[in-house]
KEKE-3310 file (N, C-alpha, C; in steps of 0.2 Angstrom, whole numbers, plus 5000, padded with zeros to 4 digits):
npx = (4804:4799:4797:4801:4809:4821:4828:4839:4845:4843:4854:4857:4858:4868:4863:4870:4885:4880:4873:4886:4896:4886:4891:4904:4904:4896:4905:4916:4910:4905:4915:4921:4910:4907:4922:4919:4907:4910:4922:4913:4906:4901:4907:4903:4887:4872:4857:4848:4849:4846:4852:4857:4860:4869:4881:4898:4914:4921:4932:4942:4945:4953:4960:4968:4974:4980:4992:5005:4998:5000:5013:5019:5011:5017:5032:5028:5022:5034:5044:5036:5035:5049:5052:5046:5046:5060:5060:5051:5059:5067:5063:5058:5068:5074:5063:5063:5074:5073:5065:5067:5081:5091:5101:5115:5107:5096:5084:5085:5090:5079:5069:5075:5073:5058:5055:5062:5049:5043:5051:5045:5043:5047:5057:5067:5068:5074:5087:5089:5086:5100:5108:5106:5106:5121:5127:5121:5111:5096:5081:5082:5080:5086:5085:5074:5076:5088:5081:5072:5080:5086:5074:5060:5055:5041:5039:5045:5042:5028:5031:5039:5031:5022:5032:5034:5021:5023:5025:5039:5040:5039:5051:5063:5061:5065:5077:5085:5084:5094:5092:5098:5097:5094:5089:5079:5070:5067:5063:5051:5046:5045:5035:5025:5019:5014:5003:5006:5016:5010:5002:5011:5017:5005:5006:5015:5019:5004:5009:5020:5015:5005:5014:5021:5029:5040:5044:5039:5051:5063:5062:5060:5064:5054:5055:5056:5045:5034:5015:5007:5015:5014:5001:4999:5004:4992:4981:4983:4975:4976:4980:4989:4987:4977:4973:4963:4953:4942:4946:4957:4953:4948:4960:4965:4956:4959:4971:4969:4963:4968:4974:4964:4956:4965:4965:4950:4952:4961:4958:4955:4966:4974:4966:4968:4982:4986:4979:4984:4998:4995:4990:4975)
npy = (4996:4988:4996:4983:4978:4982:4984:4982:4966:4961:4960:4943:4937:4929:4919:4910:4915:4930:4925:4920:4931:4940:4933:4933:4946:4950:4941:4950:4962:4961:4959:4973:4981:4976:4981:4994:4996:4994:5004:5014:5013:5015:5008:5006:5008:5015:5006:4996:5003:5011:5006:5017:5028:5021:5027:5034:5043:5038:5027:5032:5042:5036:5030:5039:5045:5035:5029:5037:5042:5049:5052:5037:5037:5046:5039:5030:5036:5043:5031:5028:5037:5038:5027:5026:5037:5036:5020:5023:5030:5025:5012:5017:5020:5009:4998:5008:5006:4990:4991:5000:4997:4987:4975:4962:4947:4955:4952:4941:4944:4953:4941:4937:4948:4947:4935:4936:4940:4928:4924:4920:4931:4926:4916:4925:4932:4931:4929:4946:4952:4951:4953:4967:4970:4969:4977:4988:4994:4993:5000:5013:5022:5019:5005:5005:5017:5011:4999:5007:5015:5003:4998:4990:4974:4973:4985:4989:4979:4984:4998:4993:4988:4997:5007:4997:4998:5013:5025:5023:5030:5045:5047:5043:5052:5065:5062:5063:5077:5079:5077:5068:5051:5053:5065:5063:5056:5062:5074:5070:5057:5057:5066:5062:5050:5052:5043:5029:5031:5039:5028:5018:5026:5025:5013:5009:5016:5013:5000:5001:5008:4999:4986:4976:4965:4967:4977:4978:4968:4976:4987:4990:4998:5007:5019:5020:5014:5010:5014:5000:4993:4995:4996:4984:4977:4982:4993:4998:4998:5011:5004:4993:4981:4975:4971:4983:4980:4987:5002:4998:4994:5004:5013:5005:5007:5021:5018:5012:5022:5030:5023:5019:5031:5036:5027:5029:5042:5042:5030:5029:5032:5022:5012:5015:5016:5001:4994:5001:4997:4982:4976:4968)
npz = (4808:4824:4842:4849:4843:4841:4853:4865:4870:4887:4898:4906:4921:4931:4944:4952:4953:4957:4972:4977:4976:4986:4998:4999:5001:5012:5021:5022:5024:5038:5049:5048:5051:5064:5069:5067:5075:5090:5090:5092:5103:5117:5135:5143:5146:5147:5157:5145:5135:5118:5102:5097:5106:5113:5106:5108:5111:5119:5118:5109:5117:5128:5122:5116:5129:5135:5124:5114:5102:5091:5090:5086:5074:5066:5066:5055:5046:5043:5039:5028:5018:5017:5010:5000:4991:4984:4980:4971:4962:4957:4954:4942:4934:4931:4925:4915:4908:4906:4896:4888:4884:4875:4879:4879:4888:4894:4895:4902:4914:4919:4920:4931:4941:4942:4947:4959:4967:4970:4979:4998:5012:5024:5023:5021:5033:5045:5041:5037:5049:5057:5048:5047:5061:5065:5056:5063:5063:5065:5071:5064:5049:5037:5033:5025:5016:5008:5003:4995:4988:4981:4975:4968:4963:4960:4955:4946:4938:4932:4927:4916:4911:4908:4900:4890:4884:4877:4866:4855:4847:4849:4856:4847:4839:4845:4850:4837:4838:4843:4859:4873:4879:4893:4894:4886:4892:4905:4900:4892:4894:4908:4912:4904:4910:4922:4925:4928:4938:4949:4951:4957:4967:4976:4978:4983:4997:5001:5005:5013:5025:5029:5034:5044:5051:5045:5052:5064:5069:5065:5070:5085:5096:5109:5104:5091:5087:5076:5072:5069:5074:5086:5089:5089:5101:5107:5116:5135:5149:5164:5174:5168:5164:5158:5144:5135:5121:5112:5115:5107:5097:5091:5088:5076:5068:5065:5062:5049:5041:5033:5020:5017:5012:5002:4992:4988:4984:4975:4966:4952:4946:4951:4943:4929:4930:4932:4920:4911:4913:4910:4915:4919)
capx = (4805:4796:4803:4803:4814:4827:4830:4844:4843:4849:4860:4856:4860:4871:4862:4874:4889:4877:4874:4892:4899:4884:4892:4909:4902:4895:4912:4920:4909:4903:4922:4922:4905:4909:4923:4915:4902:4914:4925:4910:4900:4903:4909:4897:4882:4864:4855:4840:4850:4845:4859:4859:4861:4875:4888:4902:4919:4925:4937:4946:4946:4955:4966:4974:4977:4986:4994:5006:4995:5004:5021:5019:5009:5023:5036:5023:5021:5042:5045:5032:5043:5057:5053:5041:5051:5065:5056:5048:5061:5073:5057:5054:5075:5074:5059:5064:5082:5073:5058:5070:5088:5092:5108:5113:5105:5093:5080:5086:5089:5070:5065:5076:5070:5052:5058:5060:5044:5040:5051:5043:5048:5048:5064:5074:5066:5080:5095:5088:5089:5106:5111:5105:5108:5126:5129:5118:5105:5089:5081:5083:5076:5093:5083:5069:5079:5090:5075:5069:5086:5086:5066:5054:5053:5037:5034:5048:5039:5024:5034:5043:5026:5021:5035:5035:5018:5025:5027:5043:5043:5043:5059:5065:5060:5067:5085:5085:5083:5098:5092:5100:5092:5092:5084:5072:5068:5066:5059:5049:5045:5039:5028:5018:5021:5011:4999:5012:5021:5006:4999:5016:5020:5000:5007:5023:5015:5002:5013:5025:5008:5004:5018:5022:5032:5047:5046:5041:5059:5071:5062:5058:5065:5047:5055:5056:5042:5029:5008:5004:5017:5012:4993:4997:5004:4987:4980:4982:4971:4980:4985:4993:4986:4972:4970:4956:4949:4937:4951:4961:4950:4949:4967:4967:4951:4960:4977:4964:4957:4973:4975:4956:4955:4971:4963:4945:4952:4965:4955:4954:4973:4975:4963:4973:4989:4987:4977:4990:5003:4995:4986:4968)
capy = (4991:4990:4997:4978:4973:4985:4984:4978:4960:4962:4953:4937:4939:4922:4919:4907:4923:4937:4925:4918:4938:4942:4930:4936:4953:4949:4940:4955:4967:4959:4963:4980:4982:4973:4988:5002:4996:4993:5009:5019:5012:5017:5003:5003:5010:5014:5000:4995:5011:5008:5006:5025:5030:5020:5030:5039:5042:5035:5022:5037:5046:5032:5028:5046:5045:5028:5028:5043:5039:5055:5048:5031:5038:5052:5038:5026:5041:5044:5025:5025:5039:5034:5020:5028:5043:5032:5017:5026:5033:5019:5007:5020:5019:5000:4999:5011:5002:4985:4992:5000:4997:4982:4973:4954:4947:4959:4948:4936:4952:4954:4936:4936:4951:4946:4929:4938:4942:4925:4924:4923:4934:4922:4914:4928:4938:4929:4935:4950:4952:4948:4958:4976:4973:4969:4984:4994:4999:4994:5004:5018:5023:5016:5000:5007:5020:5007:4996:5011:5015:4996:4998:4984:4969:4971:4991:4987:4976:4987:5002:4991:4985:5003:5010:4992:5000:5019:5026:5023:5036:5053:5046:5043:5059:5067:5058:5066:5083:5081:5074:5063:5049:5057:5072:5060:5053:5069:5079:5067:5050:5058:5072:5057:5043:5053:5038:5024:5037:5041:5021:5015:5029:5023:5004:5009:5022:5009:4992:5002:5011:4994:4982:4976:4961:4969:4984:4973:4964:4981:4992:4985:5002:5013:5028:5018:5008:5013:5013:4994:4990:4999:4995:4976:4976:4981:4998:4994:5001:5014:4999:4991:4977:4973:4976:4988:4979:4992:5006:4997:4993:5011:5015:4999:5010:5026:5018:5010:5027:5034:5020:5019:5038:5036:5022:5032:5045:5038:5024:5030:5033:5016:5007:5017:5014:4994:4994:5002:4991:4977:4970:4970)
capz = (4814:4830:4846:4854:4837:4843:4861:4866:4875:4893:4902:4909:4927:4935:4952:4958:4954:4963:4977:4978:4979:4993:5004:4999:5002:5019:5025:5022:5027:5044:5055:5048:5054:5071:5072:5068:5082:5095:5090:5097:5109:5127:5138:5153:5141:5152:5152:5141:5129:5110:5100:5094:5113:5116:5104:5113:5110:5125:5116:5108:5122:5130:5117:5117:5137:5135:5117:5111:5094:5087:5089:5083:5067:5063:5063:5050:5041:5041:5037:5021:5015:5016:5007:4995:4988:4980:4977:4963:4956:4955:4950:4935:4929:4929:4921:4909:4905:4903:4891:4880:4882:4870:4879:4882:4895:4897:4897:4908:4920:4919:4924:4937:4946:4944:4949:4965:4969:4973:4988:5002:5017:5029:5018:5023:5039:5051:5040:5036:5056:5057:5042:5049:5067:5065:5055:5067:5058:5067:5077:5061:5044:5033:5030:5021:5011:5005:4999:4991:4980:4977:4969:4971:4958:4954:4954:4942:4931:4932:4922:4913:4904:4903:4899:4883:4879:4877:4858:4854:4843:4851:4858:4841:4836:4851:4847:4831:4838:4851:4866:4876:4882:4898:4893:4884:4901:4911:4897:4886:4897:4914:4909:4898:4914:4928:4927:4931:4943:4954:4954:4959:4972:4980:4982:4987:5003:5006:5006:5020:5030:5032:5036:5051:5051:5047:5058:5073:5067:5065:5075:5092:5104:5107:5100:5083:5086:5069:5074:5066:5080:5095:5093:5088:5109:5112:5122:5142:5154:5168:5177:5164:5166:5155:5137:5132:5115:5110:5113:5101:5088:5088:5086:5073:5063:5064:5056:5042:5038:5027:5014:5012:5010:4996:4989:4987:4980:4969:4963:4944:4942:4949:4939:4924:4929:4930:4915:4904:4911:4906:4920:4916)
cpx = (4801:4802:4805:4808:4824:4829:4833:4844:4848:4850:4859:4861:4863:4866:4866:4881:4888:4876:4882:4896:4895:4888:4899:4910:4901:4899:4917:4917:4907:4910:4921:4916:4905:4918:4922:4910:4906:4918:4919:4904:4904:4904:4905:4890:4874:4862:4845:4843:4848:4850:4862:4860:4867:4884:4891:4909:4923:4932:4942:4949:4953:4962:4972:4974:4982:4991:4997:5004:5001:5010:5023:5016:5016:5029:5034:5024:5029:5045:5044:5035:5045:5058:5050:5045:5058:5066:5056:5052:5066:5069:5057:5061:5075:5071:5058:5068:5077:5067:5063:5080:5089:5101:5109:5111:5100:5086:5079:5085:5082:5068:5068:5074:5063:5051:5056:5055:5041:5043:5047:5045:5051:5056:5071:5075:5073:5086:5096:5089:5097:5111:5111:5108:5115:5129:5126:5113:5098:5088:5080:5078:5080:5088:5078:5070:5085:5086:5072:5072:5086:5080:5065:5054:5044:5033:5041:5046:5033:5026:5039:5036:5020:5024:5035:5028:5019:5028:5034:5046:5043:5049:5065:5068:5066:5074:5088:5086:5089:5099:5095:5097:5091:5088:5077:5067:5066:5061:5053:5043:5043:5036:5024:5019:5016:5006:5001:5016:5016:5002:5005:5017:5013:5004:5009:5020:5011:5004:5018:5019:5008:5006:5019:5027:5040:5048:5045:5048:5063:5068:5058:5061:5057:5047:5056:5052:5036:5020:5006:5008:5016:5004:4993:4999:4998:4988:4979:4976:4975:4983:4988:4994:4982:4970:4964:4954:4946:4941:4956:4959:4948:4954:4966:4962:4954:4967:4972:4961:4963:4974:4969:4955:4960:4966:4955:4945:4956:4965:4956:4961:4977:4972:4967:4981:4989:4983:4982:4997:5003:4991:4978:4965)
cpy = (4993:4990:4992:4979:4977:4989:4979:4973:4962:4956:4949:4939:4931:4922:4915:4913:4927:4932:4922:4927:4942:4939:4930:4942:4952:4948:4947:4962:4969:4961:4970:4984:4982:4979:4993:5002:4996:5000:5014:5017:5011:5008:5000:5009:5009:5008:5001:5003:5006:5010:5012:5027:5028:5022:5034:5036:5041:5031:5027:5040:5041:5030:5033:5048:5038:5028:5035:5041:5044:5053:5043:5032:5044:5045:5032:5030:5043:5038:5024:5029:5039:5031:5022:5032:5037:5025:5016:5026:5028:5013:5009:5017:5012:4998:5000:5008:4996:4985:4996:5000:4990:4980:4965:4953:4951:4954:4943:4939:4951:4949:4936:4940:4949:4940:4931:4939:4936:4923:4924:4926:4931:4917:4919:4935:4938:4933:4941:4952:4953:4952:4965:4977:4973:4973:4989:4997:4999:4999:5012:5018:5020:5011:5002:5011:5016:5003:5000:5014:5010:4994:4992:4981:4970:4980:4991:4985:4980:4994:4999:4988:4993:5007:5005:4995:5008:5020:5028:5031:5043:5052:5047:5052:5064:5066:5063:5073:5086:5078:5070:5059:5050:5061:5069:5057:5057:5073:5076:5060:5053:5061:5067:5052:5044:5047:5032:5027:5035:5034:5017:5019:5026:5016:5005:5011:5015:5004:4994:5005:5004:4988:4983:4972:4962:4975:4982:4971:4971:4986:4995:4991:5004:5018:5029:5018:5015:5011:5006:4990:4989:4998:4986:4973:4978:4988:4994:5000:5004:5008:4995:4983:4970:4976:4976:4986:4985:4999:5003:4996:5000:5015:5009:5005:5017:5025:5016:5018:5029:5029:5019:5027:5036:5033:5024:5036:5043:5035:5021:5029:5026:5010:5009:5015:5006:4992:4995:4999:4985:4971:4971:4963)
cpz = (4820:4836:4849:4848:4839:4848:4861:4871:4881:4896:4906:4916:4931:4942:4957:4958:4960:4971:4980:4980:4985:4997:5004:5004:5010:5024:5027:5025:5036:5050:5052:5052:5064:5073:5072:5075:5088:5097:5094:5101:5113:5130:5143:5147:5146:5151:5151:5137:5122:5107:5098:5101:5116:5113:5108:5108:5113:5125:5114:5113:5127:5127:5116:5122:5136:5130:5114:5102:5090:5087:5083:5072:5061:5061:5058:5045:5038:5038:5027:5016:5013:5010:4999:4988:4983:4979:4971:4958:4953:4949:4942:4933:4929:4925:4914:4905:4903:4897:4885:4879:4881:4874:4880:4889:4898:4898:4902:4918:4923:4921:4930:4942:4947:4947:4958:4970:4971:4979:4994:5008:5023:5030:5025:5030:5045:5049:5041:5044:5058:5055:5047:5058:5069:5062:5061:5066:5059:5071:5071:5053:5037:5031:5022:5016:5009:5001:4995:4985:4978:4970:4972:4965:4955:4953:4946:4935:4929:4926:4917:4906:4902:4899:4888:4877:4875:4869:4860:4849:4841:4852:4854:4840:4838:4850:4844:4832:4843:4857:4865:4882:4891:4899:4889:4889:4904:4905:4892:4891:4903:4913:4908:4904:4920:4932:4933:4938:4949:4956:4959:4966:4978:4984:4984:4997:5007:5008:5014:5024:5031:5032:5042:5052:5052:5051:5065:5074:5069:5068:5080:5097:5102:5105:5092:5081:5079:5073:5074:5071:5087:5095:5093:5095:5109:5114:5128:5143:5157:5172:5173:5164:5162:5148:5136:5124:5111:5110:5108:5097:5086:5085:5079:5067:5062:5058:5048:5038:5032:5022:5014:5008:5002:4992:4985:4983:4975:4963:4956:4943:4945:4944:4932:4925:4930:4922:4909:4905:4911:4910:4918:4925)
residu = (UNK:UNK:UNK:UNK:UNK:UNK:UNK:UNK:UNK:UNK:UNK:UNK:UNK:UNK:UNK:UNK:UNK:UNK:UNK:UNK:UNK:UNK:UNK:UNK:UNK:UNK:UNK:UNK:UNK:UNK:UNK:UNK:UNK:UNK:UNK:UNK:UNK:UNK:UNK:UNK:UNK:UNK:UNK:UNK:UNK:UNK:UNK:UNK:UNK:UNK:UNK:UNK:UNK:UNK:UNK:UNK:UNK:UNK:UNK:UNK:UNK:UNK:UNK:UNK:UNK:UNK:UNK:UNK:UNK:UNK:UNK:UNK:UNK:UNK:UNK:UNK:UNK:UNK:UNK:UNK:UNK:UNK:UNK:UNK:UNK:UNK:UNK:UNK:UNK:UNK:UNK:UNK:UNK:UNK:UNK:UNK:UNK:UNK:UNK:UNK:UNK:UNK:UNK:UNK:UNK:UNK:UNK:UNK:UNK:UNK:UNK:UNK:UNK:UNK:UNK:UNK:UNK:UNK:UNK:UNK:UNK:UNK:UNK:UNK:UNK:UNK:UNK:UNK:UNK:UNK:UNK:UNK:UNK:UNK:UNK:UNK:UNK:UNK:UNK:UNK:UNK:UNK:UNK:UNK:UNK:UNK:UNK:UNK:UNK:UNK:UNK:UNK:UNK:UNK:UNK:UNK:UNK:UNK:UNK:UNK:UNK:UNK:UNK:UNK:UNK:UNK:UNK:UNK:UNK:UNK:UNK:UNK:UNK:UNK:UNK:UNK:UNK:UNK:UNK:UNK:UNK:UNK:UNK:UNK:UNK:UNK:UNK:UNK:UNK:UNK:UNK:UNK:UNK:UNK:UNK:UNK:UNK:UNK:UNK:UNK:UNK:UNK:UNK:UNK:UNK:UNK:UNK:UNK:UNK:UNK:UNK:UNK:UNK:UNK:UNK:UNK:UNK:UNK:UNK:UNK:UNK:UNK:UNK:UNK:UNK:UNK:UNK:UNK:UNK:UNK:UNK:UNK:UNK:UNK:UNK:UNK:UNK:UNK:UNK:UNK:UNK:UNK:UNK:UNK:UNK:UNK:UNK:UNK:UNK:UNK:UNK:UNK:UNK:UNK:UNK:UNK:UNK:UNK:UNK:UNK:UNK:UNK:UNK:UNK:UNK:UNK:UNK:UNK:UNK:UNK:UNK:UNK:UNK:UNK:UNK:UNK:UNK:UNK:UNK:UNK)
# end
């Protein structure tokens, strides 16, 4: 055979696709662009400077004279936590109960928590309000670590479709040998779950990093307040007068820079962990 006969025909390339996703791409790339430019060009910049003449980090500089940044990101960072850490663990035990513990109802169970996931927050942001400040509890971290032993509907469904594809038959085995399904869980089921474990703990992390809605709502003192809240007032100027745009959009690229960094590195073990539970 000749070498044409056995080359492999390449792939027809869409043009209406490739330019439908450039002009995606452009949308999306054009603000981030327009902040990275803003974050470091100087304010009052020589004039007739070329655009490489006019980087400074004056915006920063700014930003950490007006903005205790360090604060605000310490209680972002204790909020995502909170919420993160037992989340996980609770998402995994529900998960686990509805992929293999056989009971009536269990299925109905199952729609209905996923059911939930169509709420929208909007529904329930007022009572939610009402709820926490009549106990007390704005203002603190109580909310988030209650949402986090509750689990989340769909970090729930996530291990529950990995855990439906997980060979049942170490378990089995395992049984057989003793354990209890506890100790099949602990010594058998996390060991083999890292995947699921480490995608869900990313969502978790990033979803609380970057909420605002409810943290504007339950915690509105400044010694509460979380980063996505204190830069969404805006950096002032020393007279407290006028908001500095360009120092904010530098605080605003600063919060953006930890759930990119995750997300970059992580990438693989999220694209694995939705994969194997079932999302493609």
């Amino acid at each position: 055979m000749t070498s044409e006969a056995i080359k492999q025909p390449r792939a027809r390339v869409n043009a209406p696709i490739v330019a439908l996703l450039s002009v995606i791409g452009i949308v999306i790339l054009v603000p981030i662009a327009g902040l990275l430019y803003l974050s470091f060009t100087s304010t009052n910049p020589p004039a007739g400077a070329a655009w490489y003449e006019r980087f400074s980090l004056e915006q920063f500089d700014m930003l950490f004279q007006q903005v205790d940044f360090g604060k605000y990101a310490l209680n972002s960072l204790k909020v995502s936590l909170v919420y993160t850490i037992p989340a996980v663990f609770s998402s995994m035990l529900a998960g686990y109960a509805f992929a293999r513990l056989r009971a009536r109802g269990a299925k109905m169970l199952f729609a209905i928590v996923v059911a939930t996931m169509l709420i929208p927050l909007f529904v329930y942001i007022v009572p939610l309000f009402v709820v926490y400040s009549r106990l007390g509890l704005t203002n603190s971290l109580l909310p988030w670590l209650f949402w986090g032993i509750g689990g989340n509907a769909f970090y729930i469904f996530l291990f529950r479709q990995f855990f439906d594809a997980f060979p049942a038959e170490m378990e089995d085995a395992a049984m057989l040998d003793g354990l209890t399904r506890w100790g099949i869980f602990t010594r058998i089921v996390i060991p083999n779950s890292w995947t699921a474990i480490s995608t869900v703990a990313i969502l978790a992390f990033s979803g609380a990093w970057g909420d605002y809605l409810i943290q504007k709502v339950l915690l509105f003192n400044d010694s509460a307040s979380t980063l996505p809240v204190r830069l969404g007032a805006g950096v002032f100027d020393p007279t407290g007068s006028v908001i500095l745009m360009p120092a904010t959009l530098a605080g605003v690229l600063l919060y953006l820079i930890p759930p990119v960094l995750i997300f970059i590195i992580f990438q693989r073990q999220i694209v694995q962990g939705t994969a194997t539970s079932g999302l493609k």
